[in-house]
N, C-alpha and C positions, 0 to 999 in steps of 0.2 A: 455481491461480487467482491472477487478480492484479486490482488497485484500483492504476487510474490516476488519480495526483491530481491536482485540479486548485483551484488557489485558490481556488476558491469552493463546496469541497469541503465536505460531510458524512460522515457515515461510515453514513449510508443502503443505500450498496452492499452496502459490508462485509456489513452486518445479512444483507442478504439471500443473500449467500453463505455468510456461516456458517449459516444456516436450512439451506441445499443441501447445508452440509457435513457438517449433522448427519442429514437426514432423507432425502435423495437419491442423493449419492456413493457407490458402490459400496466405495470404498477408506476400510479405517476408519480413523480416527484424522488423515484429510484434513487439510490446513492450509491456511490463504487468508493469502497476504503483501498487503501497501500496493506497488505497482510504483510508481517517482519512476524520473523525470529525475536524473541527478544534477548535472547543471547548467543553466541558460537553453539552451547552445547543444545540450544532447541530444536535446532536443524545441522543437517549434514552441510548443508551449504546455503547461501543466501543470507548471510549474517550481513547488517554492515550498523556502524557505532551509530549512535544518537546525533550527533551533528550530520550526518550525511542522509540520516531520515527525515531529517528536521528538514532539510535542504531539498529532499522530493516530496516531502508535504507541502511547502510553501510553493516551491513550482506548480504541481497539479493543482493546490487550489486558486492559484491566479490564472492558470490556462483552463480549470476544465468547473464547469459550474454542476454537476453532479458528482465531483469528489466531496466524500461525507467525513472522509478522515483519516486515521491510521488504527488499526485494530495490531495485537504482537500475540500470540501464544508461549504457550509455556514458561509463561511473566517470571512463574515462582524461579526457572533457574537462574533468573537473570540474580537472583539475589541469594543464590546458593551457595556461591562462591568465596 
């Protein structure tokens, strides 16, 4: 599973996938990562810096115990620039 964020994010989602992940998933021990951008140009929208990911990681892993982590795509652009 994945949590695309977006700056005017909560961790609302999250919640409700770790609820799936505990009471519905077939696969046990499931994990839901945060999906980021990992830079402006990787997506249209949903960007947001490194300190404010860092800051929804640590929240969803002290509130939700099937958060597995943060996964980002399109890494290479972030270092394109």
């Amino acid at each position: 599973m994945e949590y695309f964020v977006h700056s005017s994010t909560n961790l609302t989602f999250i919640s409700s996938r770790d609820n799936w992940a505990k009471t519905t998933s077939f696969i046990k021990n499931v994990k839901v990562y945060i999906g980021a951008p990992a830079s402006p140009d990787a997506a249209g929208t949903g960007y947001v810096d490194a300190d404010t990911l860092a800051n929804y990681a640590a929240e969803a892993q002290s509130k939700y115990s099937s958060f597995g982590g943060v996964m980002m795509w399109d890494a290479d652009t972030a270092y394109s620039k």
